[in-house]
N, CA, C and O atoms as CSV, one atom per row, in Angstrom:
chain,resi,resn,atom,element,x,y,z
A,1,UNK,N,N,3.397,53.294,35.039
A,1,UNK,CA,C,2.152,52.644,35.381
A,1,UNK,C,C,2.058,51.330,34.609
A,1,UNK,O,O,1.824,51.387,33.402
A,2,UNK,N,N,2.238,50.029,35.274
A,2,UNK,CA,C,1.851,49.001,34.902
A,2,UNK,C,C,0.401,48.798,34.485
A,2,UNK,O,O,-0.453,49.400,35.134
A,3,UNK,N,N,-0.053,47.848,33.253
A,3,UNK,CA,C,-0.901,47.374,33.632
A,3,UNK,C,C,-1.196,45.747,33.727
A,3,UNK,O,O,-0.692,44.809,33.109
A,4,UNK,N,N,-2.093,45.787,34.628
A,4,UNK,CA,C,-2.646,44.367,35.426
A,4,UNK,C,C,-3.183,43.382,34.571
A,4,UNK,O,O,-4.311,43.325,34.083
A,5,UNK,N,N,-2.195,42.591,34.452
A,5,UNK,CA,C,-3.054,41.348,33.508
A,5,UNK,C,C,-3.317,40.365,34.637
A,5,UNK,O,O,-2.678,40.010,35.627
A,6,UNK,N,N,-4.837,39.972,33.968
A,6,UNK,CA,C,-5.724,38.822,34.952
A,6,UNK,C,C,-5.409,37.862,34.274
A,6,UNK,O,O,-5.227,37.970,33.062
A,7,UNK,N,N,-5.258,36.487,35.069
A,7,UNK,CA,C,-4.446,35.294,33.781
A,7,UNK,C,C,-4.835,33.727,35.184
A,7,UNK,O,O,-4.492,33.759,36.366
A,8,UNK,N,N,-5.285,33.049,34.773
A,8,UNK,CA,C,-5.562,31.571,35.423
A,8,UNK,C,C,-3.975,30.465,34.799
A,8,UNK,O,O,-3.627,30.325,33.626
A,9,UNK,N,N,-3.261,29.807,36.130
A,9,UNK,CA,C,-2.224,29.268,35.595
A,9,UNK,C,C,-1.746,29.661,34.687
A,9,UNK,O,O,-1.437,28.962,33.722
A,10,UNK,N,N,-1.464,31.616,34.839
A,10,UNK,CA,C,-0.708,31.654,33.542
A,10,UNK,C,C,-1.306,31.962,32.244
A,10,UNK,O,O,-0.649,32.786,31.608
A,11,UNK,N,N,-2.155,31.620,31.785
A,11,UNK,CA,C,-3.504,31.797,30.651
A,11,UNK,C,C,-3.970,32.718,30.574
A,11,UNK,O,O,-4.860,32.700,31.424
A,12,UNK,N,N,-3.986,34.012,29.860
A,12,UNK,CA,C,-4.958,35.196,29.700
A,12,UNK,C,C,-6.388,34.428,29.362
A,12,UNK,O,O,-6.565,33.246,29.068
A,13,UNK,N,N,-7.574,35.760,29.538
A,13,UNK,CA,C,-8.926,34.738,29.577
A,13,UNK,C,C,-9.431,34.771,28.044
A,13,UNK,O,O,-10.634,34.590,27.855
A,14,UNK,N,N,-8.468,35.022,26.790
A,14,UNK,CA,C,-8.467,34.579,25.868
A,14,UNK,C,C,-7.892,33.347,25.261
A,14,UNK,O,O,-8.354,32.777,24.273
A,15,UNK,N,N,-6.909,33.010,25.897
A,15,UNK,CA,C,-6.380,32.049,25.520
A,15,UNK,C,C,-7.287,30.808,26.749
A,15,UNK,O,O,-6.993,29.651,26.450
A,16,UNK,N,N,-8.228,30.894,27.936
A,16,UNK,CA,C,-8.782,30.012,28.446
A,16,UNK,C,C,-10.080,29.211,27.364
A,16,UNK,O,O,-10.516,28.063,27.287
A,17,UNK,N,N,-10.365,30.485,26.651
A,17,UNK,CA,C,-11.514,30.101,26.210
A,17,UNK,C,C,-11.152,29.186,24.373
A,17,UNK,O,O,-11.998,28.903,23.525
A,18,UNK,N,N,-9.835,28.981,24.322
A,18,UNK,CA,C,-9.621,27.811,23.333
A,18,UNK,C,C,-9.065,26.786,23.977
A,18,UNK,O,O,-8.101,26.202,23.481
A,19,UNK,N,N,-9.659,26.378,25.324
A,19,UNK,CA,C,-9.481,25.468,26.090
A,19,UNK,C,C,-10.027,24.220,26.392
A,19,UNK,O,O,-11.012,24.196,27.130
A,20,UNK,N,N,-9.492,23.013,25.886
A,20,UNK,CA,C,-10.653,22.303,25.675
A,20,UNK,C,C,-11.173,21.869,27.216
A,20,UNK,O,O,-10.559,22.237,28.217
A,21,UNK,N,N,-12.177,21.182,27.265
A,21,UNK,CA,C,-12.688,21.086,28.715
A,21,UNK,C,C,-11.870,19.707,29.595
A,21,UNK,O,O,-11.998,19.664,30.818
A,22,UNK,N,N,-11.067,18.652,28.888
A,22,UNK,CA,C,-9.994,17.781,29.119
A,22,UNK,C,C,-8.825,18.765,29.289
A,22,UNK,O,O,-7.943,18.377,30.055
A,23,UNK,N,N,-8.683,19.790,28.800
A,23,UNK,CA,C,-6.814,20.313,29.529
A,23,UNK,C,C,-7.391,21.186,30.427
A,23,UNK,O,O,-6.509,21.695,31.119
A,24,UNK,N,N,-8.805,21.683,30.791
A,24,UNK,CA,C,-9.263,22.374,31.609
A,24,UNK,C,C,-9.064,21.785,32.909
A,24,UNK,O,O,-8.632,22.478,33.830
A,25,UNK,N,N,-9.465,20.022,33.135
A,25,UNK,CA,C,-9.545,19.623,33.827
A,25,UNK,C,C,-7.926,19.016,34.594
A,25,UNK,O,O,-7.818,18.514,35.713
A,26,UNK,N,N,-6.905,19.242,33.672
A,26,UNK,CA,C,-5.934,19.115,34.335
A,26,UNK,C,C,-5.130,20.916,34.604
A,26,UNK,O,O,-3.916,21.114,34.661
A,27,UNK,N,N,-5.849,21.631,34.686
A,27,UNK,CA,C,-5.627,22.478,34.994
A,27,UNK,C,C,-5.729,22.732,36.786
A,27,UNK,O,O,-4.965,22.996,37.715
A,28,UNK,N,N,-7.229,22.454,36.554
A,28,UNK,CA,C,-7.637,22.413,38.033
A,28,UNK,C,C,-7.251,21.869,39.398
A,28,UNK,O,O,-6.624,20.824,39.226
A,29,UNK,N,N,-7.391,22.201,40.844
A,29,UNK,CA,C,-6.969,20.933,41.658
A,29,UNK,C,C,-7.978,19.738,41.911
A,29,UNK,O,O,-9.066,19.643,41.343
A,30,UNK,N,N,-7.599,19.054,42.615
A,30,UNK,CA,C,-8.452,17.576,42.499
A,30,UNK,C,C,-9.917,17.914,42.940
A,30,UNK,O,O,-10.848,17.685,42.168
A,31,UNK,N,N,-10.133,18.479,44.225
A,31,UNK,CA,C,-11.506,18.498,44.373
A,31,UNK,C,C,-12.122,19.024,43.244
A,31,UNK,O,O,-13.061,18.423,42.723
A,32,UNK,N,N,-11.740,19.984,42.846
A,32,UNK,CA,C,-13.142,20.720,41.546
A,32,UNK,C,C,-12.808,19.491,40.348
A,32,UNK,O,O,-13.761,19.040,39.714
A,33,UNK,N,N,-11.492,19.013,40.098
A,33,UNK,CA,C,-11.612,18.107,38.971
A,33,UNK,C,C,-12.636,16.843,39.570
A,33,UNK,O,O,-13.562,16.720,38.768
A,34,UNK,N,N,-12.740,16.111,40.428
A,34,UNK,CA,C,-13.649,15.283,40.891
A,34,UNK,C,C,-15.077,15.992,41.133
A,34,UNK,O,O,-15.714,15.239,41.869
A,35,UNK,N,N,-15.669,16.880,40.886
A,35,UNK,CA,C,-16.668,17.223,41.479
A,35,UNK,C,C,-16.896,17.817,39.994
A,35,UNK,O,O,-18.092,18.109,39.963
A,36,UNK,N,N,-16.320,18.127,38.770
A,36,UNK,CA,C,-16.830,18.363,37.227
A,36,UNK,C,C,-16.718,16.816,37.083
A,36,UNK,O,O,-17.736,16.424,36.513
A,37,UNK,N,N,-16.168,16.138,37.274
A,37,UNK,CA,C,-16.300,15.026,36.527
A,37,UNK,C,C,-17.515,14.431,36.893
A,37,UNK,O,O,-18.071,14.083,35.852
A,38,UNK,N,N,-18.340,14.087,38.083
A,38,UNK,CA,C,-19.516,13.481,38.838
A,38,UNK,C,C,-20.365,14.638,38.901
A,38,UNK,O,O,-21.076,14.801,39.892
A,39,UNK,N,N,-20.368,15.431,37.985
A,39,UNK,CA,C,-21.240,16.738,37.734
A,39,UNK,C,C,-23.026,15.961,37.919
A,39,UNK,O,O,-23.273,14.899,37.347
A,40,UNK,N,N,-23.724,16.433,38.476
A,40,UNK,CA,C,-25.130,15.786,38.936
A,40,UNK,C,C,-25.703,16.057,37.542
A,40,UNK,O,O,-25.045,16.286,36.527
A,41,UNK,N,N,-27.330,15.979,37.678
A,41,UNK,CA,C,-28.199,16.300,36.592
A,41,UNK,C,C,-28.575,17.785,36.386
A,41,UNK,O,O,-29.036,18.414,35.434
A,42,UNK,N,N,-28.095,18.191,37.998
A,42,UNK,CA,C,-28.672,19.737,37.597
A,42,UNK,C,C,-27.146,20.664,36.822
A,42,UNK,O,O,-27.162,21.532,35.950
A,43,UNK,N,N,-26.167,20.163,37.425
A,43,UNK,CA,C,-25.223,20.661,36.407
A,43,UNK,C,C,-25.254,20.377,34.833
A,43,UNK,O,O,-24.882,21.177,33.975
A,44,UNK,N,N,-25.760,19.106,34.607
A,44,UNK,CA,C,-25.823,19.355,33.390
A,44,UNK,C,C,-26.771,19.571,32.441
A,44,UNK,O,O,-26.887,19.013,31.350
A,45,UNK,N,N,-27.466,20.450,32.949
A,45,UNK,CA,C,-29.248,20.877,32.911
A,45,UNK,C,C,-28.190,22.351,32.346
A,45,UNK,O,O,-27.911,22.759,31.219
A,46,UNK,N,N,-27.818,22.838,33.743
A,46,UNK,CA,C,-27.177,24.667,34.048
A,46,UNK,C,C,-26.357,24.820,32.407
A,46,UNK,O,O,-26.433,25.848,31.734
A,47,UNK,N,N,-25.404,23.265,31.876
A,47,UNK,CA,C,-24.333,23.193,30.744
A,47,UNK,C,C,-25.505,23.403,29.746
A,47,UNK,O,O,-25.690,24.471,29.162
A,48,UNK,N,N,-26.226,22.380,29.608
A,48,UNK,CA,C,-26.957,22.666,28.334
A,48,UNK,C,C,-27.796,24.228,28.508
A,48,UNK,O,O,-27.793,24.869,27.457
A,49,UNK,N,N,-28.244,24.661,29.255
A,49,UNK,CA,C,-28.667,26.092,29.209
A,49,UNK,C,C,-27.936,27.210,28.773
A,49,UNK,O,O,-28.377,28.110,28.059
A,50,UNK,N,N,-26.578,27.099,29.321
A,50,UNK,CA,C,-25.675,27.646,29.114
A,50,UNK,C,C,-25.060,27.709,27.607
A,50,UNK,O,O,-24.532,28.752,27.221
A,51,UNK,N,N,-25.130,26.713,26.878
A,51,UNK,CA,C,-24.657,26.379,25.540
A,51,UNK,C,C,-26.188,27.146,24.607
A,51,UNK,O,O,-26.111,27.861,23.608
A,52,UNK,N,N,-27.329,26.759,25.243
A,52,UNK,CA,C,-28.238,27.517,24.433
A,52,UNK,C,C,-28.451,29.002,24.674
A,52,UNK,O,O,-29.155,29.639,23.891
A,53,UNK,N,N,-27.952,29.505,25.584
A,53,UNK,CA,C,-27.776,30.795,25.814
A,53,UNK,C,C,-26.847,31.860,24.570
A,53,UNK,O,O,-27.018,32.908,23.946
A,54,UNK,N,N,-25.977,30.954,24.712
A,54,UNK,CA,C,-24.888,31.367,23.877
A,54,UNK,C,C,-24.573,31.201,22.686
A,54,UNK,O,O,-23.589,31.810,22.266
A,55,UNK,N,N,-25.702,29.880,21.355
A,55,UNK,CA,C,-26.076,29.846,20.456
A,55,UNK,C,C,-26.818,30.944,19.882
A,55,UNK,O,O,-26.716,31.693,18.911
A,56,UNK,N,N,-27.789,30.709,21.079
A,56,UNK,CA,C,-28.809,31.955,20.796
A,56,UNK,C,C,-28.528,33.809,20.716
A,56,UNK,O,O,-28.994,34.776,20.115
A,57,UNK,N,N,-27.417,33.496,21.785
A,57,UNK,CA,C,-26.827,34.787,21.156
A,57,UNK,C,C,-27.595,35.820,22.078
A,57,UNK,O,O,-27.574,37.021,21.812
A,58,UNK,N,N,-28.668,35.014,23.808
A,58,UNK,CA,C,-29.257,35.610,24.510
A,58,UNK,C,C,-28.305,36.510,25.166
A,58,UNK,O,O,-27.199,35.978,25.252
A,59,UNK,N,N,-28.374,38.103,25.831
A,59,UNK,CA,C,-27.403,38.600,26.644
A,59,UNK,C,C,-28.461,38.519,27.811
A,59,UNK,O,O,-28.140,39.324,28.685
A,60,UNK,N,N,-29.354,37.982,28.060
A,60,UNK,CA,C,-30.237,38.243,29.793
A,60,UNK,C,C,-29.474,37.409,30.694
A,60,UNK,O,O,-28.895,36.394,30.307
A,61,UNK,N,N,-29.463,37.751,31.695
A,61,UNK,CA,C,-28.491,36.789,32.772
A,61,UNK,C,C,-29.134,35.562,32.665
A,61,UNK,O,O,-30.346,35.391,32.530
A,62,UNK,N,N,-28.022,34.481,32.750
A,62,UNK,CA,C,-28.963,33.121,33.355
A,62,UNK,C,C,-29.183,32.689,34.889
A,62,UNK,O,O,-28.410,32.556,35.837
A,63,UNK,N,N,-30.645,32.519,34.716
A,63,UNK,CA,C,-31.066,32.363,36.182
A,63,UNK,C,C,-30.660,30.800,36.662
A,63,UNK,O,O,-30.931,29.773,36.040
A,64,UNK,N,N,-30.155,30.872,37.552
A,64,UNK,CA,C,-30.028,29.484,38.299
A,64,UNK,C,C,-29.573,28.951,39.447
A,64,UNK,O,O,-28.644,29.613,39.909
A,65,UNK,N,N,-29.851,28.071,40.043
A,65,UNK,CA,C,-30.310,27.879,41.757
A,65,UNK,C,C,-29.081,26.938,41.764
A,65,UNK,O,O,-28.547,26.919,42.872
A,66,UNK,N,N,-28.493,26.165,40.856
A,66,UNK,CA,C,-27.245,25.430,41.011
A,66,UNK,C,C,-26.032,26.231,41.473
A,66,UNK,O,O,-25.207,26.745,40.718
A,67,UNK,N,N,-26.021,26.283,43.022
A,67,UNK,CA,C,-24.924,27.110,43.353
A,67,UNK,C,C,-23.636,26.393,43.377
A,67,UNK,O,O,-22.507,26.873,43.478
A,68,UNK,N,N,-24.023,25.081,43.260
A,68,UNK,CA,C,-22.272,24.388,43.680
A,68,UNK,C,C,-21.740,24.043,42.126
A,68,UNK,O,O,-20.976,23.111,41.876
A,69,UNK,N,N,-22.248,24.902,41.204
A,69,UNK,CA,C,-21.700,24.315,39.850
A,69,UNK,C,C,-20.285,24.823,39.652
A,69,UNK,O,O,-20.232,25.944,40.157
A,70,UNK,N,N,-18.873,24.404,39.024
A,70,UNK,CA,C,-17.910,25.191,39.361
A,70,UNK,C,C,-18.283,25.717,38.013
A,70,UNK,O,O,-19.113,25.205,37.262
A,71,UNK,N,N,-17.612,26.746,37.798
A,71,UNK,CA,C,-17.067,27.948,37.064
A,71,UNK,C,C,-15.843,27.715,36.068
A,71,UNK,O,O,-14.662,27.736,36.415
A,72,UNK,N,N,-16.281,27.504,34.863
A,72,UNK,CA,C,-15.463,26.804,33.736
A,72,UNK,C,C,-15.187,28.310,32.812
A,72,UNK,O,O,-15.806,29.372,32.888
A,73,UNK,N,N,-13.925,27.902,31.867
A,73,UNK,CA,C,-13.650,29.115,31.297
A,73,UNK,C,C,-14.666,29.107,30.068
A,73,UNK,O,O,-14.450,29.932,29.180
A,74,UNK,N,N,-15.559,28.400,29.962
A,74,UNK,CA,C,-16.421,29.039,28.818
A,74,UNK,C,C,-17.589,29.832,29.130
A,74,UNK,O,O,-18.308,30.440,28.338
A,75,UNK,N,N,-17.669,29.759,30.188
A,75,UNK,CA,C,-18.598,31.381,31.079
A,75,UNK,C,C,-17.781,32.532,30.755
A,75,UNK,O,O,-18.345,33.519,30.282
A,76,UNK,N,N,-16.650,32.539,30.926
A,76,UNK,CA,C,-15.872,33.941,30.983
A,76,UNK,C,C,-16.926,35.026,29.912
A,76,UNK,O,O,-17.374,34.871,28.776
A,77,UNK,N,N,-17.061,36.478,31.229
A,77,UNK,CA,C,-18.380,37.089,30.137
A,77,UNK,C,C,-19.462,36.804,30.416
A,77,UNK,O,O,-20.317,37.688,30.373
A,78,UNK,N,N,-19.704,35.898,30.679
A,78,UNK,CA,C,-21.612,35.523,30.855
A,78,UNK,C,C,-21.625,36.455,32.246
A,78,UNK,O,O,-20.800,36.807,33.089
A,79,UNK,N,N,-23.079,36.649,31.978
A,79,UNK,CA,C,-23.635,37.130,33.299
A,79,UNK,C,C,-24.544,35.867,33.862
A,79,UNK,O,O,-24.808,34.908,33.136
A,80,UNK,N,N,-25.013,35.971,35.290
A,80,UNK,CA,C,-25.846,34.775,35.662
A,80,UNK,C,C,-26.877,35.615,36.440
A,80,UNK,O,O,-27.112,36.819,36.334
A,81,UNK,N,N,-27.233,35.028,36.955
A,81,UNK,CA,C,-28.025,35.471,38.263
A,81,UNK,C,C,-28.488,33.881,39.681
A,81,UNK,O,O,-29.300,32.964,39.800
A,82,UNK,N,N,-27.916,34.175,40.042
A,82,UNK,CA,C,-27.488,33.364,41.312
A,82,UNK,C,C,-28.474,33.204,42.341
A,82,UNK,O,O,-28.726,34.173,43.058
A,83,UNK,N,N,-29.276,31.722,42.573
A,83,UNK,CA,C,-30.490,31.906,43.661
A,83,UNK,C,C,-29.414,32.243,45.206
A,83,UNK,O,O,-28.250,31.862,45.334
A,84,UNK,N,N,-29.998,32.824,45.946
A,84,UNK,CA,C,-29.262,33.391,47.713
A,84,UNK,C,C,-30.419,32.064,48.124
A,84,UNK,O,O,-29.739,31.040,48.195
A,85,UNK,N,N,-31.521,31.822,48.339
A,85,UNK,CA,C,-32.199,31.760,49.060
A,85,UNK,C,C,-33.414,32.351,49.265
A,85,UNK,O,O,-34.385,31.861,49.843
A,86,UNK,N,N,-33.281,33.721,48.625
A,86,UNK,CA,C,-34.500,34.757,48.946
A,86,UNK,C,C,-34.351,35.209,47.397
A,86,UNK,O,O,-35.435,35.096,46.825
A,87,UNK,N,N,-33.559,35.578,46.752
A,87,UNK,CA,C,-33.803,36.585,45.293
A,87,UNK,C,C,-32.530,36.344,44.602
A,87,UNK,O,O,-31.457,36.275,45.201
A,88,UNK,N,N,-32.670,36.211,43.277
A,88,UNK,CA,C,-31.705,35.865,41.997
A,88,UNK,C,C,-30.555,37.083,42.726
A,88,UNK,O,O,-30.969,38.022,43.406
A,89,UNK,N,N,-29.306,36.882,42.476
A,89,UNK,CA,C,-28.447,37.656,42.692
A,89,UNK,C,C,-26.970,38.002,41.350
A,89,UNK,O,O,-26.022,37.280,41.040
A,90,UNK,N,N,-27.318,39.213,40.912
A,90,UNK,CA,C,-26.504,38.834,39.340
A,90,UNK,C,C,-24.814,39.063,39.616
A,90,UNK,O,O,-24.216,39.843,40.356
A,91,UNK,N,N,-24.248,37.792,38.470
A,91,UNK,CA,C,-23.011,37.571,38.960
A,91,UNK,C,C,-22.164,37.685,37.435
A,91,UNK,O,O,-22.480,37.186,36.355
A,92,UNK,N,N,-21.507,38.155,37.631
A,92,UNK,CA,C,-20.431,38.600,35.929
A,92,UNK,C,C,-19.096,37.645,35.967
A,92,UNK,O,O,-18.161,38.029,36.670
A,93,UNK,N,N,-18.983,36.518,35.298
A,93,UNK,CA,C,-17.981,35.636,35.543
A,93,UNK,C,C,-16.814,36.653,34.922
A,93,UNK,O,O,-17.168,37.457,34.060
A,94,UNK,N,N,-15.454,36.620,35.350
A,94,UNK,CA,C,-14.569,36.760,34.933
A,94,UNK,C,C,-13.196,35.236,35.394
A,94,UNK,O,O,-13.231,34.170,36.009
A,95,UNK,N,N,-12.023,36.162,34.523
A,95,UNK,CA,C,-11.329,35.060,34.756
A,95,UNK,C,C,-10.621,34.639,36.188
A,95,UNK,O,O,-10.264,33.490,36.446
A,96,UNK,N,N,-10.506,35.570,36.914
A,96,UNK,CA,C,-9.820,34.958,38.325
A,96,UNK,C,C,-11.235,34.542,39.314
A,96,UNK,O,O,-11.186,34.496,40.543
A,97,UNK,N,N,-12.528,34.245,38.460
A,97,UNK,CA,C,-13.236,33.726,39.625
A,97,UNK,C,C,-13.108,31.872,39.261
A,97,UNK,O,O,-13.382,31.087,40.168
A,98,UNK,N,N,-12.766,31.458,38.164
A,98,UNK,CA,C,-12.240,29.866,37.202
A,98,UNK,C,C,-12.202,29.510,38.767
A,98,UNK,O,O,-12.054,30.274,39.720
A,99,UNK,N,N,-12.401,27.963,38.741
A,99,UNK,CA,C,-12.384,26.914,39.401
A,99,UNK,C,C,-13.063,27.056,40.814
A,99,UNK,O,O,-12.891,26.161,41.641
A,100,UNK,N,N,-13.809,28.129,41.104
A,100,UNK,CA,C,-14.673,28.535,42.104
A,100,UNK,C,C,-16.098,28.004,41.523
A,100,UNK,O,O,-16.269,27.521,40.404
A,101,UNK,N,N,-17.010,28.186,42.455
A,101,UNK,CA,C,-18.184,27.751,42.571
A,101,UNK,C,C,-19.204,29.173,42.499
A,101,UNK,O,O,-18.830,30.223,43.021
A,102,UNK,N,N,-20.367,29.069,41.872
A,102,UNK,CA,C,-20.816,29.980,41.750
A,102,UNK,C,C,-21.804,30.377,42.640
A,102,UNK,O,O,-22.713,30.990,42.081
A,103,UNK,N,N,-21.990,30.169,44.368
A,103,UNK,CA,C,-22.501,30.302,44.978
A,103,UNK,C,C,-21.558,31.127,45.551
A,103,UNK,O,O,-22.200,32.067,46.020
A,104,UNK,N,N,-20.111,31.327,45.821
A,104,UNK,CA,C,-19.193,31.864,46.657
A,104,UNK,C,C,-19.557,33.533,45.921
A,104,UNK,O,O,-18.778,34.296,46.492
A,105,UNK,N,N,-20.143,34.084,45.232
A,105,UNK,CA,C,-20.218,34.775,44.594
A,105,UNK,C,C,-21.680,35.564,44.885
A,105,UNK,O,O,-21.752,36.790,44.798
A,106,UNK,N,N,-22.910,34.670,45.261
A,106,UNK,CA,C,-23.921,34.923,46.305
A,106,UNK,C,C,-24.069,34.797,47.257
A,106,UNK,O,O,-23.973,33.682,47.771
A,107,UNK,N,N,-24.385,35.929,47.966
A,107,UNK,CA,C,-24.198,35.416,49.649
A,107,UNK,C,C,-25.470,34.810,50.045
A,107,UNK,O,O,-26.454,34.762,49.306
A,108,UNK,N,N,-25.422,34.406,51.087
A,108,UNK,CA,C,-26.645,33.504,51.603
A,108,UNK,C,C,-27.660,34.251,52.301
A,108,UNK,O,O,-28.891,34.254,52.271
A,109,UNK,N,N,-26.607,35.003,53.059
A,109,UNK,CA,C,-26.554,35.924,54.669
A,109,UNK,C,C,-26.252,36.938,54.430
A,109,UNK,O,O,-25.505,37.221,53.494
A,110,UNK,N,N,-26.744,37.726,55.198
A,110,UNK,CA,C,-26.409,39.310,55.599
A,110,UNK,C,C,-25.794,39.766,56.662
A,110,UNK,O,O,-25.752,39.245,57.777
A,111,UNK,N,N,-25.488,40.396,56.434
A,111,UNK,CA,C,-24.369,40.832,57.767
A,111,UNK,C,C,-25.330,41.367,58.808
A,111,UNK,O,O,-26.388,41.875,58.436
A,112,UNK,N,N,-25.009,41.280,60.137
A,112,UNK,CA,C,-26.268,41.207,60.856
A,112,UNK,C,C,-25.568,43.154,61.549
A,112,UNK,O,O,-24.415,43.478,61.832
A,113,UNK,N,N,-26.970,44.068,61.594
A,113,UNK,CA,C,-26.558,45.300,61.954
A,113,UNK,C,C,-27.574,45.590,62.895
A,113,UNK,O,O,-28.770,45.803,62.694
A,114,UNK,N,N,-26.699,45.559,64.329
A,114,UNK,CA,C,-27.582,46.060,65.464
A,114,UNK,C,C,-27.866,47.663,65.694
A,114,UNK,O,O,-27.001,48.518,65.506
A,115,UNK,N,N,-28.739,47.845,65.976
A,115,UNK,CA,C,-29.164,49.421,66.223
A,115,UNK,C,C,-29.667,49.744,67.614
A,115,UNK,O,O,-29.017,49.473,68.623
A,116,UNK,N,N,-30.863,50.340,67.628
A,116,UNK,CA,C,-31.274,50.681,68.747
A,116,UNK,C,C,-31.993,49.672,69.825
A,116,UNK,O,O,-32.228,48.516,69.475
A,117,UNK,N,N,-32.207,49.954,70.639
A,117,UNK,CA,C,-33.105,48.472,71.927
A,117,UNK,C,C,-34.114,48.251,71.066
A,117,UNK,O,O,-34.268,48.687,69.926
A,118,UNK,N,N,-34.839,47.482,71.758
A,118,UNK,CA,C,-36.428,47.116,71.220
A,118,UNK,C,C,-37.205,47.627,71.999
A,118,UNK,O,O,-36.972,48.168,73.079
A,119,UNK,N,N,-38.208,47.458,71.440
A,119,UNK,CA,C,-39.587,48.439,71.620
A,119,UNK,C,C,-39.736,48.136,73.476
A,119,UNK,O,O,-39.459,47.047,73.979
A,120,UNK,N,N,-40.037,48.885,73.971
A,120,UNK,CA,C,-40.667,48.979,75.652
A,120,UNK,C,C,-38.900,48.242,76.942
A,120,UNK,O,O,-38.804,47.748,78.065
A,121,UNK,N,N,-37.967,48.607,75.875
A,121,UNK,CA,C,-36.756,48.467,76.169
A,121,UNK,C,C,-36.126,49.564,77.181
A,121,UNK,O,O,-36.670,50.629,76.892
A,122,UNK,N,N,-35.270,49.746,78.178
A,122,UNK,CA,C,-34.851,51.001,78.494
A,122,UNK,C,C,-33.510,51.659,77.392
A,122,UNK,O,O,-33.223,51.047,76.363
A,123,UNK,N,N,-33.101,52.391,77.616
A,123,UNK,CA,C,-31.735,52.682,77.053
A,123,UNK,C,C,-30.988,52.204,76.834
A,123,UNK,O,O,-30.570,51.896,75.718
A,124,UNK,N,N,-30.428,51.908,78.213
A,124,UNK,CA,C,-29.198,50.907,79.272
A,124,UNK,C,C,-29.259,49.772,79.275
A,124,UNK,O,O,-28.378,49.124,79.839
A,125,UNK,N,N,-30.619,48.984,78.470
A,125,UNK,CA,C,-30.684,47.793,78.172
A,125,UNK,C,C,-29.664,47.078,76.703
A,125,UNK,O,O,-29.556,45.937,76.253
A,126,UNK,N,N,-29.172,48.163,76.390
A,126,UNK,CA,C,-28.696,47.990,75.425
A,126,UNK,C,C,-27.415,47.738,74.999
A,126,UNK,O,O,-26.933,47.553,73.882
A,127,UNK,N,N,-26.775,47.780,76.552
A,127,UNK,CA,C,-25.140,47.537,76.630
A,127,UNK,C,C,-25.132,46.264,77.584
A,127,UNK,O,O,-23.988,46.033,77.977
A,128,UNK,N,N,-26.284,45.182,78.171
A,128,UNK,CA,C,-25.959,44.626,78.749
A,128,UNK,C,C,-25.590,43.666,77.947
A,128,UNK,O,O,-25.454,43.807,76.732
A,129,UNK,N,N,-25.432,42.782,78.480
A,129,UNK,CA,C,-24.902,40.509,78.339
A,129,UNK,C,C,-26.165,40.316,77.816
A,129,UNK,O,O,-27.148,40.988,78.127
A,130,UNK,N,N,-26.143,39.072,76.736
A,130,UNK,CA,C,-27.113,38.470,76.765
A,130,UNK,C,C,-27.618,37.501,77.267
A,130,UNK,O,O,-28.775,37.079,77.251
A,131,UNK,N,N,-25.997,36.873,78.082
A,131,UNK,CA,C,-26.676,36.035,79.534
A,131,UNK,C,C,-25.571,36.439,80.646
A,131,UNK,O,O,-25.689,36.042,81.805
């Protein structure tokens, strides 16, 4: 019985997290490296929260609506909680989620589950076309 090591380019997610955020960025491919580098205001709202989270030594998830922020190895461990649209959704970074976005992780949508006709429906209405 093997066991499964989780590892980014190679990197266990101990060795990510003595990573400085310059070899991070040549780690990455170009879009996420262009899109940390032109990081908006709310990303770096989510960074400084994130850094006081973790001074502080808070374990409550951090709440936040910045879904397109990518996912750096100094989350590894944090919990978040992720706006959908409708309700915070809690998300546990690990290391093979790195260079993803933390919305891919909340869904937006629900999977849509048909059941029975609708009300004053016949039966047999229920296998036809909808045009």
């Amino acid at each position: 019985m093997a066991i499964e090591r989780v590892a980014y380019r190679g990197k266990t997610a101990t060795e990510l997290n003595t990573v400085s955020p310059a070899d991070y960025l040549k780690m990455v491919k170009s879009r996420q490296r262009r899109s940390m580098k032109r990081n908006g205001i709310d990303y770096k709202k989510l960074l400084a929260k994130v850094e006081k989270y973790k001074t502080k030594g808070i374990d409550k998830p951090i709440r936040t609506q910045v879904r397109e922020a990518m996912i750096i190895p100094s989350w590894i461990g944090l919990k978040f909680a992720v706006h959908n649209g409708k309700e915070f959704m809690p998300v546990l970074i690990t290391a093979n989620m790195l260079g993803h976005r933390l919305g891919e992780y909340s869904y937006s949508t629900k999977p849509v589950r048909h059941s029975a006709p609708g009300i004053r429906a016949t039966r047999g209405s229920k296998f036809l076309a909808v045009k």
